[in-house]
C-alpha positions as CSV (number, residue, x, y, z in Angstrom):
1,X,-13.9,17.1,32.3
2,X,-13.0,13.9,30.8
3,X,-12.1,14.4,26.9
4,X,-11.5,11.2,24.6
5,X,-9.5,11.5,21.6
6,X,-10.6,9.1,18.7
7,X,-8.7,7.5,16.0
8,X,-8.4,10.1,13.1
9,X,-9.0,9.3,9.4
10,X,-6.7,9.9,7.2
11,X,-8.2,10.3,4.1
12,X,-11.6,9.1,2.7
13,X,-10.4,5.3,1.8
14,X,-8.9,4.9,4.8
15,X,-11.0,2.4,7.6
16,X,-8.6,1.8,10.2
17,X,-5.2,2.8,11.4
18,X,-2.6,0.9,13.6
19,X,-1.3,1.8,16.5
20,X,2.5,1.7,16.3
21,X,3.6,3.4,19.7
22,X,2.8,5.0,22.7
23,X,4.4,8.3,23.8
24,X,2.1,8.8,26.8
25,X,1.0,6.0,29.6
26,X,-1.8,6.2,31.6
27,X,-1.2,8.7,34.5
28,X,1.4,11.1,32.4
29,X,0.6,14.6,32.7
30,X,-0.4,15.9,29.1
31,X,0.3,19.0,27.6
32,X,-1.3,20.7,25.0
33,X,0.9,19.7,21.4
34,X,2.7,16.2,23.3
35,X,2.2,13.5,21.0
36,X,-0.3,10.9,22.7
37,X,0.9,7.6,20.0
38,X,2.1,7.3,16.9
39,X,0.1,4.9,14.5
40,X,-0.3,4.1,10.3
41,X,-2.3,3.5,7.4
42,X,-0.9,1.1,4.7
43,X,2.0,4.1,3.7
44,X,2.3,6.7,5.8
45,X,3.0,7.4,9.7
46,X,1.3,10.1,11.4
47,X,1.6,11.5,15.3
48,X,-1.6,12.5,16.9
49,X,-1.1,15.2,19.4
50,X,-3.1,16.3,22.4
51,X,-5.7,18.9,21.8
52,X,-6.5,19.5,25.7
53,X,-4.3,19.9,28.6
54,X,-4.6,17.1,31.8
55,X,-3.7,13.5,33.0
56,X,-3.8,10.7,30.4
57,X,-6.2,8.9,32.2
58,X,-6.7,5.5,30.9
59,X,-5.7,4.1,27.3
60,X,-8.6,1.9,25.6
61,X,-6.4,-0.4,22.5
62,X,-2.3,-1.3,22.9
63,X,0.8,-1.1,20.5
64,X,0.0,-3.1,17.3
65,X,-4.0,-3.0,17.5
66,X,-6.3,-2.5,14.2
67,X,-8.5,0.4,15.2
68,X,-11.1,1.5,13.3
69,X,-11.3,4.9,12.5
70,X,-13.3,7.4,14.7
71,X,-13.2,5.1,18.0
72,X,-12.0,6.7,21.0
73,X,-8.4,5.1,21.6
74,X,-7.6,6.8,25.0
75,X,-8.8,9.9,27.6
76,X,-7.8,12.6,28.8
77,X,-9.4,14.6,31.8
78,X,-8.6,15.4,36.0
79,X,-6.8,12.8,38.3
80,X,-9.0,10.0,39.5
81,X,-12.2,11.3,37.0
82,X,-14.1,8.1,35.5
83,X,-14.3,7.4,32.1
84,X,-15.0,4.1,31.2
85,X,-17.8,5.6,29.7
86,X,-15.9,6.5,27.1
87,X,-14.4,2.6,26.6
88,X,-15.4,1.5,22.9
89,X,-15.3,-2.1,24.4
90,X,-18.0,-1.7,26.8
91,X,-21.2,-2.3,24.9
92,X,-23.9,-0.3,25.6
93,X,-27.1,-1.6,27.5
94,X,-29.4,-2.2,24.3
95,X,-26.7,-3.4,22.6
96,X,-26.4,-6.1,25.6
97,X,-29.7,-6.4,26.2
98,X,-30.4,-7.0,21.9
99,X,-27.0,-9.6,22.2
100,X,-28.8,-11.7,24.9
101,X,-31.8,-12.0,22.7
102,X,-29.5,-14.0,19.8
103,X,-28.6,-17.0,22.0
104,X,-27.8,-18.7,19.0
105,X,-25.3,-16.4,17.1
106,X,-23.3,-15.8,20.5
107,X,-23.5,-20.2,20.9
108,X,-21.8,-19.8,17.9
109,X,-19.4,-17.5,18.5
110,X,-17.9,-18.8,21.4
111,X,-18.1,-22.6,19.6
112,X,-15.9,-21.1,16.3
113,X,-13.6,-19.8,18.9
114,X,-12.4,-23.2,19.7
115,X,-11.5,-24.3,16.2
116,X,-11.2,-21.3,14.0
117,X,-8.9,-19.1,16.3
118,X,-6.6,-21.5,14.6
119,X,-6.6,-20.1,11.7
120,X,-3.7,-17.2,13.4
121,X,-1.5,-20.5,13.6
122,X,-2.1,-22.0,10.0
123,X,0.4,-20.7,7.6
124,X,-0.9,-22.2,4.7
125,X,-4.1,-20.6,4.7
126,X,-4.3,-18.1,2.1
127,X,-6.0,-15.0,3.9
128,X,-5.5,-11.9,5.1
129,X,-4.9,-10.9,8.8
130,X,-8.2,-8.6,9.2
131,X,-10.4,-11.4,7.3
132,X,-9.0,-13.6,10.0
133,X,-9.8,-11.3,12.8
134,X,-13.9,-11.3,11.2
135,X,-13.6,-14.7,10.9
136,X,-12.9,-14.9,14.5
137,X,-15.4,-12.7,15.4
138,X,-18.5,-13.5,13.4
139,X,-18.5,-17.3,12.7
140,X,-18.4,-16.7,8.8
141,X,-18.9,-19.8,7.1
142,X,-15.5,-20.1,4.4
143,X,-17.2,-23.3,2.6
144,X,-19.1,-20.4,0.7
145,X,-16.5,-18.0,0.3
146,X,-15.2,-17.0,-3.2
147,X,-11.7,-15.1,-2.8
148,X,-11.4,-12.4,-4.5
149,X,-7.6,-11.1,-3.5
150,X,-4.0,-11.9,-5.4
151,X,-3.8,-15.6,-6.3
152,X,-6.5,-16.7,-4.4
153,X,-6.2,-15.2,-1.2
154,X,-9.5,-14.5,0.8
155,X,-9.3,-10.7,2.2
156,X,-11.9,-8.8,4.1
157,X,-14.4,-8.0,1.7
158,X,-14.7,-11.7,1.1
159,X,-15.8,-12.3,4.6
160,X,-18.1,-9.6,4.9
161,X,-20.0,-10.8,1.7
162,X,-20.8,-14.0,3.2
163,X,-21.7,-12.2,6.9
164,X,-24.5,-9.7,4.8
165,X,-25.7,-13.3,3.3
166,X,-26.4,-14.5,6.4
167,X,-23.4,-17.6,6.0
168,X,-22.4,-17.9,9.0
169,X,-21.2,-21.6,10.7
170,X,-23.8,-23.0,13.1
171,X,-22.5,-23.9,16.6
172,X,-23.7,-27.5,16.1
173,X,-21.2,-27.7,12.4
174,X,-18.5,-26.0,14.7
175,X,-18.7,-28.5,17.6
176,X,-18.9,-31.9,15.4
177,X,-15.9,-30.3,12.7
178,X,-13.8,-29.5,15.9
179,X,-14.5,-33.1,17.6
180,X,-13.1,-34.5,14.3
181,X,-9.8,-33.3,15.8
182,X,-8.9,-31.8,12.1
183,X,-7.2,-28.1,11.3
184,X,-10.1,-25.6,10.8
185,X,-9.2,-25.3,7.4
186,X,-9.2,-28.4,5.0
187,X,-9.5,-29.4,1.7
188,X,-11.4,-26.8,0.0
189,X,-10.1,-23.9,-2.2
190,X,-7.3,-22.2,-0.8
191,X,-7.4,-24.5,2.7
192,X,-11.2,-23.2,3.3
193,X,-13.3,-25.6,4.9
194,X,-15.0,-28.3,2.2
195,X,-18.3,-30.1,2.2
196,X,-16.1,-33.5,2.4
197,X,-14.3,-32.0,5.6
198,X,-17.3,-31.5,7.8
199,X,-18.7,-34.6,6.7
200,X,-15.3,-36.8,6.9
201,X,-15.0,-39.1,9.3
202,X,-12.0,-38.7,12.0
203,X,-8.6,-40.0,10.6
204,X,-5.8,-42.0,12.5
205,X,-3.5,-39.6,13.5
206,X,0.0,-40.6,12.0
207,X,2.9,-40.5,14.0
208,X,5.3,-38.0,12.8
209,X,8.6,-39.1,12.2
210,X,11.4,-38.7,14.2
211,X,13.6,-35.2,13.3
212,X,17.0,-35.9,11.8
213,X,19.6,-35.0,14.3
214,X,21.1,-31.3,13.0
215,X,24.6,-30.2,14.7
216,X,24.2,-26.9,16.4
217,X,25.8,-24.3,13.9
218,X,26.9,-21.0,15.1
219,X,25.4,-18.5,12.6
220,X,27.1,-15.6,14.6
221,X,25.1,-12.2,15.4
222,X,22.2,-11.4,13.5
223,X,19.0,-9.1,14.2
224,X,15.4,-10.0,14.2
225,X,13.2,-7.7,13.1
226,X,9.3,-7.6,12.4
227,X,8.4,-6.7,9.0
228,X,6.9,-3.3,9.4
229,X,3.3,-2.9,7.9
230,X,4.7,-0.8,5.3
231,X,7.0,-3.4,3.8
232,X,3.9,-5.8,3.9
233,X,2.0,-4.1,1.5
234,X,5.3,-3.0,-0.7
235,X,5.6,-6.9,-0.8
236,X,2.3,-8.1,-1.4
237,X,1.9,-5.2,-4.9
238,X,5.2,-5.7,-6.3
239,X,4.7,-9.5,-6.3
240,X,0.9,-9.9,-7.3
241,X,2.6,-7.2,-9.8
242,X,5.1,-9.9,-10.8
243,X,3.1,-12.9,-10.9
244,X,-0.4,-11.4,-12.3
245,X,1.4,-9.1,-15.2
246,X,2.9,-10.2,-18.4
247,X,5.9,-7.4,-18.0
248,X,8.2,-6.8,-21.0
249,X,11.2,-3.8,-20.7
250,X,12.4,-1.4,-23.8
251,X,15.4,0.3,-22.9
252,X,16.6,3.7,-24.9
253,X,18.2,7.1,-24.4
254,X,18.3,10.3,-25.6
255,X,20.6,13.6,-26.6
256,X,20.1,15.0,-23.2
257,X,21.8,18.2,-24.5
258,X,18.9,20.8,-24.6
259,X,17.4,19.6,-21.2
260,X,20.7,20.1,-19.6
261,X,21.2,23.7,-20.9
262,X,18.0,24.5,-20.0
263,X,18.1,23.0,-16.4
264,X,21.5,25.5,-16.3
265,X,19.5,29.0,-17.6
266,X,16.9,27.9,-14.9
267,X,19.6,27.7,-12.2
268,X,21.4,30.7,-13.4
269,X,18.1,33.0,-13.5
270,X,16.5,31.6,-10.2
271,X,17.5,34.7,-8.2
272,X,16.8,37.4,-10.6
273,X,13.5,36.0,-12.4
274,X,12.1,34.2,-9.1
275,X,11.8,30.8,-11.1
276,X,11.4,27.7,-9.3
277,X,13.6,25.2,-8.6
278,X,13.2,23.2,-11.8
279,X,14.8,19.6,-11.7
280,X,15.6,17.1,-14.2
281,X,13.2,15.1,-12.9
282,X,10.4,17.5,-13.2
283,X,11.4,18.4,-16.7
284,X,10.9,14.3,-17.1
285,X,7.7,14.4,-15.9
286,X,6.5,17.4,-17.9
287,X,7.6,15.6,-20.6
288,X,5.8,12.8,-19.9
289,X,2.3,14.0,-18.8
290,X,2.6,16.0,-22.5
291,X,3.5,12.6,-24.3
292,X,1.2,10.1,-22.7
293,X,-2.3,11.3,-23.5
294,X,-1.6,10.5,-27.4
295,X,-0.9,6.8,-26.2
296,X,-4.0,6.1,-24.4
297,X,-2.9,2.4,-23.7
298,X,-0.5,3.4,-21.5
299,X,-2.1,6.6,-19.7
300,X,-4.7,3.2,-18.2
301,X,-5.7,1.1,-15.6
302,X,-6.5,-2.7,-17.0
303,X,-8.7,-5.6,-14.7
304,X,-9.1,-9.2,-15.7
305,X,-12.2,-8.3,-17.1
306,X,-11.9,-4.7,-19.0
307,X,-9.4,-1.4,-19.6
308,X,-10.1,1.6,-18.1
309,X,-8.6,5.1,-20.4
310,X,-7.9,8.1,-18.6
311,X,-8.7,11.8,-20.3
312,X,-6.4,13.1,-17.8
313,X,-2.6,12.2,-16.7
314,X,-2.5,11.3,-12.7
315,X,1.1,10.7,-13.0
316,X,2.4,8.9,-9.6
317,X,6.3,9.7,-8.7
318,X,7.9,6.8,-7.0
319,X,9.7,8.2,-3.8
320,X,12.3,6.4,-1.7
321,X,11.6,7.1,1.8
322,X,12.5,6.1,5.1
323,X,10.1,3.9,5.6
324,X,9.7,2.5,2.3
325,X,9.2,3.1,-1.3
326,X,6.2,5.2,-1.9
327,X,3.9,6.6,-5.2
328,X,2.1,10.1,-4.5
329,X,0.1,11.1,-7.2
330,X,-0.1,14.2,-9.6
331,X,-3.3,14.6,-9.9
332,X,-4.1,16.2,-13.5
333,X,-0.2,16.9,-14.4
334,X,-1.3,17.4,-18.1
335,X,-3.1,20.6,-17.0
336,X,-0.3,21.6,-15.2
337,X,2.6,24.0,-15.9
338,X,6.4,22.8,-15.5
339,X,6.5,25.2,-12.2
340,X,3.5,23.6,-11.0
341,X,4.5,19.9,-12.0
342,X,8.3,20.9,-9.9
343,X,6.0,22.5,-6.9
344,X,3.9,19.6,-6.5
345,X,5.9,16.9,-7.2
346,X,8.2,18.5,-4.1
347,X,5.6,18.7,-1.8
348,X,4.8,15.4,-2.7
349,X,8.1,13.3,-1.9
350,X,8.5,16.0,1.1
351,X,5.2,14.9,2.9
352,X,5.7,11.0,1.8
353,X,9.5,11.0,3.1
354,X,8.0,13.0,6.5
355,X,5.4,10.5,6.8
356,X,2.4,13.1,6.8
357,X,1.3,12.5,2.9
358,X,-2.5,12.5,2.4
359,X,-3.5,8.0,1.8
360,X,-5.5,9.5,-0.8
361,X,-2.7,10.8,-2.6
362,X,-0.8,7.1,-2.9
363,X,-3.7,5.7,-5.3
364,X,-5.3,7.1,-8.8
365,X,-2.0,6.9,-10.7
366,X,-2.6,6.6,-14.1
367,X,1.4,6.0,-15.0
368,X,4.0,6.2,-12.5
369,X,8.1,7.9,-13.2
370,X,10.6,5.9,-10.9
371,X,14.1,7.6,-10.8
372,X,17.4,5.8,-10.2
373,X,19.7,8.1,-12.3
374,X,21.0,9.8,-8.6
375,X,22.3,6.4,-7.9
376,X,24.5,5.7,-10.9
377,X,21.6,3.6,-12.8
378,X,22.6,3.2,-16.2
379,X,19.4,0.6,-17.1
380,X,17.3,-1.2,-14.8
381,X,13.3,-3.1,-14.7
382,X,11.2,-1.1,-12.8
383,X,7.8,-3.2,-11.5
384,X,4.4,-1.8,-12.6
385,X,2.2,-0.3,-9.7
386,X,-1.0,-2.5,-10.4
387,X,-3.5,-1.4,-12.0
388,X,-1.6,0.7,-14.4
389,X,-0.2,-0.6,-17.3
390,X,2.9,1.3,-17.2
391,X,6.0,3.0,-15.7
392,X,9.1,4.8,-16.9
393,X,12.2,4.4,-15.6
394,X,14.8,7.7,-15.9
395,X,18.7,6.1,-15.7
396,X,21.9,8.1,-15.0
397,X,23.7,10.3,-17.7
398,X,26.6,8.9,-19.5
399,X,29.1,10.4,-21.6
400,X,28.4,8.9,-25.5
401,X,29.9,9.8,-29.0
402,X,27.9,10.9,-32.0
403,X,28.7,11.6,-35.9
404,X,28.0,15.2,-36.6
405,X,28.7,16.8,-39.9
406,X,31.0,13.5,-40.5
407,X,32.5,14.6,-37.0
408,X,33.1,12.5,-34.2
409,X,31.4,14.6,-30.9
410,X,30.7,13.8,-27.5
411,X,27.4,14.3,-26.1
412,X,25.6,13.4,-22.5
413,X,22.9,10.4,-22.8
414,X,20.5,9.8,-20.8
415,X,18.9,6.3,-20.2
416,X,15.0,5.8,-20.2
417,X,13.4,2.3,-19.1
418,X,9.5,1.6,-20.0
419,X,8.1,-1.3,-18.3
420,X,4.6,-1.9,-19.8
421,X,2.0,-4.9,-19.6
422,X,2.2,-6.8,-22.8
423,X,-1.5,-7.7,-21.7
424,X,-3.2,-4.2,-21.9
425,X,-0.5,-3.5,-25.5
426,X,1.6,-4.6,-27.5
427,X,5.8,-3.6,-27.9
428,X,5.5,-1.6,-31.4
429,X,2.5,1.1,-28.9
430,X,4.8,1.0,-26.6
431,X,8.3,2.0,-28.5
432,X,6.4,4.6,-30.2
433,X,5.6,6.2,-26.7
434,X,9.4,5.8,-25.9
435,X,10.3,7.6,-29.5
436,X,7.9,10.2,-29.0
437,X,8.4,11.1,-25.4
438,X,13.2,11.0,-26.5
439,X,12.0,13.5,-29.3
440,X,9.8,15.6,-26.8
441,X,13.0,15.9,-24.7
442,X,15.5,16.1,-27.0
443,X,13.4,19.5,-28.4
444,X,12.5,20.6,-25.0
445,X,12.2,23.9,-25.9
446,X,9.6,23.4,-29.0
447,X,7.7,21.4,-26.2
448,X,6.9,24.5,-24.1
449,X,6.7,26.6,-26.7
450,X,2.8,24.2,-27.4
């Protein structure tokens, strides 16, 4: 019997999934565990393996598609057994038969397919790939469209607001604006179509002039590769960060001392008391979800238009991973012990450096800890994981002198690095949080002792 497996989803926010290999092809035997195709959300890679045993009979999308969640992506079953049935592509009767009735929609259609499927060649065009695709496919009408993503860009749920409108691009508006023999996308607001373009008479086309002549240089061996999905959303965040923010750094240390001797009493009585591994790092972010509930400004999420304070610390610990950098989220690390911080901080990183972390993990920080101190970081500007209005760098430990008793002593220092968005507060909030979270750690002990 002829089984379909469907596109899994991977977490509640998550719509879609790409498809980023193939480990079968049709007519492969298929054992029960083999790994069918390998495919992503926005951060994380997962495999999906066969749950029956037979011939992979017929695959329904290829290597790079968008598929939406829950749609059958390939079958299983016995040799030569049909299942086209099972083919998301293939719409069903009604659906055909209630398609033939709207002569006018499908007119339009396939008219916008002749002048906005150029929209995949126009680089200036601020939009996203998927609102392209529903472009594509529905004949919205951009004249009407208010972007709503970073720095004007029109995303998905732009597109969809103007389909549940109704604003869709007649076929007659399509045919006369692609006779005018201009690019889809004009004049209006972020290259969308304008009033003035449909109405605009043809222009001359201008000859283009002649390319300078350019002698062939020999740049030696290099290696093209294409930007993993991953990386695309990594760069899209950290610059709408960059460029939407008004970032300021404070930069401090602290007596690392008492953290240090307790990190080695930890190590020391692991065997005989069963403790868990507890890291400098998760001492940092015990700290840290203690501190930042008495600096609500910073514990936040701010949008153009209000701040949102959290009772709770979600504290999000920045992970550098194969594939990318990645934030997984403590949820409520305030209510949590130091052993339970270390423990799920651990599993955390573990599944986001595996691939296999939960989507719905990487979103509802609150503040985000980045560490660089590993790498021989003495002080660096770590970017803000929008919407939050903060994040903490930890820096390397360096050897410092201090006066004691009138006596010259050496201590270990360790850096700290608080990036925080001058918008949602001001530099005196945030230097208090910094002095209150080096006192926390430099008295570690009276801190657990609360």
């Amino acid at each position: 019997m002829a089984t379909p497996v469907i596109m899994p989803r991977q977490g509640q926010s998550v719509e879609s999934c790409i498809i980023t290999k193939w480990q079968k092809k049709p007519g492969d035997h298929v054992a029960l565990g083999d790994v069918l195709f390998t495919y992503e959300t926005d951060k994380a890679t997962f495999d999906e393996k066969a749950k029956v045993e037979g011939e992979l009979l017929g695959i329904f999308f290829e290597e790079g598609d968008d598929v939406e969640c829950l749609l059958n992506v390939c079958v299983i079953g016995n040799k030569g057994e049909s299942f086209e049935e099972f083919n998301p592509k293939n719409a069903a009767p009604a659906e055909k038969a209630e398609e033939a009735e709207k002569p006018t929609q499908t007119e339009t259609v396939s008219a916008l397919q002749q002048t906005v499927a150029q929209v995949s060649d126009n680089e200036h065009l601020k939009i996203s790939p998927r609102a392209k695709n529903l472009v594509n496919s529905t004949g919205a009408d951009l004249r009407f469209c208010t972007p709503t993503g970073p720095n004007g860009r029109i995303i998905e749920r732009d597109v969809r607001k103007l389909i549940s409108e109704g604003k869709t691009v007649s076929a007659a508006a399509a045919k006369e604006y692609a006779a005018s023999g201009k690019d889809v996308f004009g004049t209006g607001i972020g290259g969308m179509i304008s009033t003035a373009d449909l109405s605009a008479p043809a222009e001359e086309p201008k000859a283009a002039p002649a390319p300078a002549a350019v002698a062939a240089v020999d740049f030696g061996e290099c290696e093209e590769v294409k930007l993993p999905n991953i990386r695309k959303v990594i760069a899209r965040q950290m610059h709408a960060s960059l460029s939407e923010m008004a970032q300021l750094t404070l930069n401090t240390s602290f007596d690392a001392t008492e953290i240090l001797a307790y990190r080695a009493k930890v190590k020391e009585g692991r065997e005989k008391l069963g403790l868990a591994n507890i890291t400098l790092n998760d001492i940092i972010l015990f700290a840290v979800s203690r501190v930042l509930p008495n600096h609500k400004d910073l514990n936040a999420n701010f949008f153009d238009d209000r701040i949102v304070y959290y009772k709770h610390v979600n504290l999000g610990v920045a992970v550098d991973t194969p594939r990318g950098l990645m934030v997984p989220t403590v949820f409520g690390a305030d209510t949590l012990s130091l052993s339970d911080i270390s423990a799920a901080s651990k599993k955390l990183q573990d599944e986001a450096k595996s691939g296999t972390v939960n989507p719905d993990l990487l979103k509802g920080g609150t503040f985000t800890v980045t560490n660089l101190g590993s790498l021989g970081v003495e002080s660096f500007t770590p970017v803000i994981n929008p919407p939050q209005t903060g994040i903490l760098g930890v820096d390397n430990i360096t050897t410092r002198i201090k006066l004691v008793n009138g006596e010259v002593k050496p201590y270990q220092a360790m850096g700290l690095s608080l990036t925080f968005d001058h918008r949602a507060l001001d530099g005196a909030p945030a230097a208090k949080f910094l002095s209150d979270l080096v006192s926390a750690l430099e008295n570690f002990s009276l801190l657990l002792a609360k």
